[in-house]
N, CA, C and O atoms as CSV, one atom per row, in Angstrom:
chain,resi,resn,atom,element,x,y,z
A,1,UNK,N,N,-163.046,-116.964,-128.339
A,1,UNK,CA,C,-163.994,-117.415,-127.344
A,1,UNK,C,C,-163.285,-117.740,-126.025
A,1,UNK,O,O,-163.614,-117.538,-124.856
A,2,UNK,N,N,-162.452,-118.179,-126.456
A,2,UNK,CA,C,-161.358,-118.372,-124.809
A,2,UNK,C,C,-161.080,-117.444,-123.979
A,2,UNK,O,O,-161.297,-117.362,-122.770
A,3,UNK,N,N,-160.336,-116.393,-125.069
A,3,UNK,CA,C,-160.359,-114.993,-124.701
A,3,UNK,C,C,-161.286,-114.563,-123.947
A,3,UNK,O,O,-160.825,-114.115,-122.897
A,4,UNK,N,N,-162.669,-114.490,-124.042
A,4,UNK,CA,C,-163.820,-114.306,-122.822
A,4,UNK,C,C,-163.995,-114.749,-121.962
A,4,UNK,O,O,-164.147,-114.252,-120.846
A,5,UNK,N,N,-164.020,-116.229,-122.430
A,5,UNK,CA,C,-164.241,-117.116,-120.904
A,5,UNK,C,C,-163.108,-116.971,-119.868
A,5,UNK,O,O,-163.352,-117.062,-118.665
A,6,UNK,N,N,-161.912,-116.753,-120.327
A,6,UNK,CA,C,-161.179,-116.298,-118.988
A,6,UNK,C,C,-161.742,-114.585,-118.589
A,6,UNK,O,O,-162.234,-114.155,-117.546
A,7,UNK,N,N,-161.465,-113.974,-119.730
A,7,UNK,CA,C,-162.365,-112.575,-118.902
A,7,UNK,C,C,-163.386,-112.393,-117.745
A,7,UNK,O,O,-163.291,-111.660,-116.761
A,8,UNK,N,N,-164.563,-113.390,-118.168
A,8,UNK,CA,C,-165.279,-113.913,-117.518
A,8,UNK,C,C,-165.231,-114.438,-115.800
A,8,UNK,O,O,-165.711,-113.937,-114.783
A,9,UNK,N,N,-164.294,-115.859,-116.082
A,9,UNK,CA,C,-163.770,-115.857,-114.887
A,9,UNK,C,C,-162.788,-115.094,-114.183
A,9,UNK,O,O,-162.787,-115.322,-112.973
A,10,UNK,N,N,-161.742,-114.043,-114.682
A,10,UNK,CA,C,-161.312,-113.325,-114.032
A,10,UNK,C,C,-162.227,-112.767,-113.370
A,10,UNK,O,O,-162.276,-112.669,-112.144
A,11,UNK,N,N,-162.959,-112.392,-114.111
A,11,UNK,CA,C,-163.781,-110.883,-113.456
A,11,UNK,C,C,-164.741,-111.475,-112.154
A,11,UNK,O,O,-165.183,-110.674,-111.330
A,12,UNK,N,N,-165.050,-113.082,-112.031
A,12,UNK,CA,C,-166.001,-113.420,-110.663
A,12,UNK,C,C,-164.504,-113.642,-110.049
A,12,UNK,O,O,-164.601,-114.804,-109.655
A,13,UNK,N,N,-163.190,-113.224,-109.737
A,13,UNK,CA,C,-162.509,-112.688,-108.927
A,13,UNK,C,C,-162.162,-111.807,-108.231
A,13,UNK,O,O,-161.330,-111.725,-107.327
A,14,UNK,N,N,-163.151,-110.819,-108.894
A,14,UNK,CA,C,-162.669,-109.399,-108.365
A,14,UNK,C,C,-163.874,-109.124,-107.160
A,14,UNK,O,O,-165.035,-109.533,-107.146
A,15,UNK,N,N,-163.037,-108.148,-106.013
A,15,UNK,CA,C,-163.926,-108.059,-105.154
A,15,UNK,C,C,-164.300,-106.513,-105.163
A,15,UNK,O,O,-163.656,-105.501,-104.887
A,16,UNK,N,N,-165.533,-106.730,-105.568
A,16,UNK,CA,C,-166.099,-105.197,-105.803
A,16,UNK,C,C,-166.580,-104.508,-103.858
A,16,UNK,O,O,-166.959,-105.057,-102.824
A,17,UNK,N,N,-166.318,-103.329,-104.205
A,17,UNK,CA,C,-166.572,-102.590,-103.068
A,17,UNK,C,C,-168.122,-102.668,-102.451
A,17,UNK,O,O,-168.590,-103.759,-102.779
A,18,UNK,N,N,-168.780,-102.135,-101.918
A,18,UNK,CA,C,-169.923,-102.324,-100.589
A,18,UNK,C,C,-170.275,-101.067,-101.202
A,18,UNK,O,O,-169.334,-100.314,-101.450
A,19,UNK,N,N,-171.579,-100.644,-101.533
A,19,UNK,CA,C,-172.133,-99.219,-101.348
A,19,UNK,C,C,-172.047,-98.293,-100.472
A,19,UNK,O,O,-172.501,-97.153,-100.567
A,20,UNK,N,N,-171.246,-98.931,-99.271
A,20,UNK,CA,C,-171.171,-98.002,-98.115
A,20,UNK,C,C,-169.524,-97.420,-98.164
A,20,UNK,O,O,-169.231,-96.301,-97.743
A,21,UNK,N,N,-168.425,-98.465,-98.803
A,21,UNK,CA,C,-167.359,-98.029,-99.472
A,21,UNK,C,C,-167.254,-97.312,-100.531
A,21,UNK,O,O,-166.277,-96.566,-100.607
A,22,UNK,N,N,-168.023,-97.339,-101.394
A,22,UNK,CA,C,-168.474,-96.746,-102.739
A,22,UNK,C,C,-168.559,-95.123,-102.837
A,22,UNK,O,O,-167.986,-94.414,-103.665
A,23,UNK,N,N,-169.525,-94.668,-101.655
A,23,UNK,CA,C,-169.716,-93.242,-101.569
A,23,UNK,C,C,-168.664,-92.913,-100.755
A,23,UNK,O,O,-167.918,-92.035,-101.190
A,24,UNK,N,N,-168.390,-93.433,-99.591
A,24,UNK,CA,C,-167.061,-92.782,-98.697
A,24,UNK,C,C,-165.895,-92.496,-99.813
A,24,UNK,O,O,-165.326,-91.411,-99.936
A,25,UNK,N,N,-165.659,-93.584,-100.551
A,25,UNK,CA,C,-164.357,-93.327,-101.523
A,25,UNK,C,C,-164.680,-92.423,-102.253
A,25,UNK,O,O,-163.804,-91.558,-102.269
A,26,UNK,N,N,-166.057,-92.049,-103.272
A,26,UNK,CA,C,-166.321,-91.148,-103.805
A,26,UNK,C,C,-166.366,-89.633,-103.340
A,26,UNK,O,O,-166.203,-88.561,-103.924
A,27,UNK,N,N,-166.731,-90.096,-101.714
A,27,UNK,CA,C,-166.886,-88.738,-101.134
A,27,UNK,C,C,-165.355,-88.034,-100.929
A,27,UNK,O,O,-165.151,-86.824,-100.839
A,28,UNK,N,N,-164.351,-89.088,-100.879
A,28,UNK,CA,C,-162.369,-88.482,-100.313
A,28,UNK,C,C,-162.583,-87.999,-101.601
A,28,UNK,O,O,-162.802,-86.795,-101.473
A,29,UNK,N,N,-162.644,-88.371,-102.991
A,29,UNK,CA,C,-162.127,-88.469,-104.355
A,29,UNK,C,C,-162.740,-86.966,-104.290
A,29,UNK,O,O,-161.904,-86.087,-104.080
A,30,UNK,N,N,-163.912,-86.612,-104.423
A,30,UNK,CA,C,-164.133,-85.115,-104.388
A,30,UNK,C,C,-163.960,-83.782,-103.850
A,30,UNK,O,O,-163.997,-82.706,-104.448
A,31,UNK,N,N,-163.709,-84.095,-102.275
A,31,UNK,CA,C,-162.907,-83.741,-100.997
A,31,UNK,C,C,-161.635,-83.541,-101.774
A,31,UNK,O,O,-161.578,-82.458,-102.358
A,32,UNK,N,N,-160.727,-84.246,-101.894
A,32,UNK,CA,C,-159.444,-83.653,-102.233
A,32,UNK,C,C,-159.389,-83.433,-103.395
A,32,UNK,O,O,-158.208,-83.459,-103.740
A,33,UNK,N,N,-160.351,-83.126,-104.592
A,33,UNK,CA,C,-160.018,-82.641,-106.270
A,33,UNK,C,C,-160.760,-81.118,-105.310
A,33,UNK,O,O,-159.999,-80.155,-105.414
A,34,UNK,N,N,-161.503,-80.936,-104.816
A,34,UNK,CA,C,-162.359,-79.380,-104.185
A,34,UNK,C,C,-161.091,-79.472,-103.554
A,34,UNK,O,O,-162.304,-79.273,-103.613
A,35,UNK,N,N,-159.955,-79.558,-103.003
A,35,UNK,CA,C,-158.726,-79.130,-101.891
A,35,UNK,C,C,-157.982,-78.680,-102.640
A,35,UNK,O,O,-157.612,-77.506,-102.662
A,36,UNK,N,N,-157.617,-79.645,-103.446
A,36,UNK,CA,C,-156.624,-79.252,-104.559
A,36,UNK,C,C,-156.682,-78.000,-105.427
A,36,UNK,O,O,-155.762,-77.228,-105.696
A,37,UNK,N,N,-158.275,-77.955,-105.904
A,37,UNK,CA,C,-158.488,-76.800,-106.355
A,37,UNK,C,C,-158.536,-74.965,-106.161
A,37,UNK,O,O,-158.269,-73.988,-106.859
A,38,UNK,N,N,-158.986,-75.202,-104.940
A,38,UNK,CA,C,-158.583,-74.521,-104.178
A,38,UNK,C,C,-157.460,-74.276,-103.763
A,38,UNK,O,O,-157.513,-73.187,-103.193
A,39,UNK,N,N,-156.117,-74.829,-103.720
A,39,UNK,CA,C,-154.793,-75.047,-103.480
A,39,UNK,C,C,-154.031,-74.008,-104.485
A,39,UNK,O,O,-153.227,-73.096,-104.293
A,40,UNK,N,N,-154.777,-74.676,-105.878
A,40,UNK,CA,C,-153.935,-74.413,-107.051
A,40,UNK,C,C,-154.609,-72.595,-107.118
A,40,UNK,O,O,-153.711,-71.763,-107.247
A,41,UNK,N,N,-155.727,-72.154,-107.057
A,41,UNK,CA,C,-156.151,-71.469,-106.732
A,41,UNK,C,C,-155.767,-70.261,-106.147
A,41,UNK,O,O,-155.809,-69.151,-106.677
A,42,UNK,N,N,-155.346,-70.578,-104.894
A,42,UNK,CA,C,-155.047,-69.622,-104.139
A,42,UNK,C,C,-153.345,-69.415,-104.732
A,42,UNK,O,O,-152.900,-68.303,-104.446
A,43,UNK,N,N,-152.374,-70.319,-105.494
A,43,UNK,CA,C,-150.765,-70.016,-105.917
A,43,UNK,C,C,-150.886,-68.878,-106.785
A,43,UNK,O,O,-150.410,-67.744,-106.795
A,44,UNK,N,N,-152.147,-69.930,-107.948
A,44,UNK,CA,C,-152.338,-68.998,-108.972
A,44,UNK,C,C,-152.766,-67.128,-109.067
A,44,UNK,O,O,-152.463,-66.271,-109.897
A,45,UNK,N,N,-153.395,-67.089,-108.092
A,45,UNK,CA,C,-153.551,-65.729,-107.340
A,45,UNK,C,C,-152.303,-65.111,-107.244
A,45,UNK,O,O,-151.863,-64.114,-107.816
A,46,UNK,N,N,-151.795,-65.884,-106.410
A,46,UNK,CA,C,-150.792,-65.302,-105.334
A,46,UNK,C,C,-149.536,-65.013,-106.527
A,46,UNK,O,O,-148.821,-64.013,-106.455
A,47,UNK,N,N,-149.428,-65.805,-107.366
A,47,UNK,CA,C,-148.055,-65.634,-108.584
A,47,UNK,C,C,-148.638,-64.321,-109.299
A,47,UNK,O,O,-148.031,-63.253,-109.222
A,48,UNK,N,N,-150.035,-64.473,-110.107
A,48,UNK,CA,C,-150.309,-63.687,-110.619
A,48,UNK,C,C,-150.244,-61.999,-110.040
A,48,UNK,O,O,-149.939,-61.019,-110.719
A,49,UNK,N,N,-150.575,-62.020,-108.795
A,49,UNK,CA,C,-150.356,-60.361,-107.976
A,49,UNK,C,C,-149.330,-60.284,-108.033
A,49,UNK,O,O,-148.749,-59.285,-108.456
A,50,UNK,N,N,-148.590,-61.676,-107.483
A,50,UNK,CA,C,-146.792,-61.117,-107.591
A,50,UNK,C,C,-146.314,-60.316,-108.861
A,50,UNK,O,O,-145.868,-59.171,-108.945
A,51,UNK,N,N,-146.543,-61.257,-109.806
A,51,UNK,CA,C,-146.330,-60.647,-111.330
A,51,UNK,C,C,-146.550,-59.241,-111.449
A,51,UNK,O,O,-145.850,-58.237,-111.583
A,52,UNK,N,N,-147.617,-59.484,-111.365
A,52,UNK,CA,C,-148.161,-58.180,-111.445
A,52,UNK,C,C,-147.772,-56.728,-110.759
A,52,UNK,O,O,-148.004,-55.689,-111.376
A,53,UNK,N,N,-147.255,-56.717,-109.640
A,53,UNK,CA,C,-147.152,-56.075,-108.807
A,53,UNK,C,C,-144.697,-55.587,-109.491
A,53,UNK,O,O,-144.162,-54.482,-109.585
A,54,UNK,N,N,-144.185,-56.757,-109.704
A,54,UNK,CA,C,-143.339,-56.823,-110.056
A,54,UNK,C,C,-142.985,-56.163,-111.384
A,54,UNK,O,O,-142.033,-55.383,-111.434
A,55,UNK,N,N,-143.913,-56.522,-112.755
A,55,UNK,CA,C,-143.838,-55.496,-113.690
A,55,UNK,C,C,-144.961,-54.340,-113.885
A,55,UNK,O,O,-145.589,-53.943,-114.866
A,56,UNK,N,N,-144.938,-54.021,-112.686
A,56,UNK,CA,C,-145.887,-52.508,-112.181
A,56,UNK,C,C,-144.683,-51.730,-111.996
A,56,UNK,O,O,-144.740,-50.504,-112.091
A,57,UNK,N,N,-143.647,-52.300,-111.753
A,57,UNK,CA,C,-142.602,-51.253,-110.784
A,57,UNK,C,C,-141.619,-50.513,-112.065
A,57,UNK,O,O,-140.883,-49.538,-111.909
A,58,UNK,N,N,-141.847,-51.286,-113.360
A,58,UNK,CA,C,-141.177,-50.641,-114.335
A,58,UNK,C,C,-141.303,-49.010,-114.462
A,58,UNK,O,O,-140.695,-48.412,-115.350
């Protein structure tokens, strides 16, 4: 039971974000996983033709 009640009061310590922080942060968090993806994307291409193009020449 102690165990909770500090949980408890920890947790009316924490300062939760603003709905207007909430989506902006959500909105970077998706912004750069769509960047990234695209990132990884375009290597993965680019290795794979290499490859490709490299044991073509056999």
């Amino acid at each position: 039971m102690k165990f909770l009640k500090s949980v408890i009061h920890e947790m009316k310590k924490v300062t939760w974000p603003t709905r207007k922080q909430l989506y902006r942060d959500t909105r970077v968090v998706f912004g750069t996983a769509i960047i990234f993806a695209v990132v990884l994307f375009v290597f993965d291409t680019s290795i794979k033709t290499l490859i490709q193009a490299i044991l073509s020449l056999r």
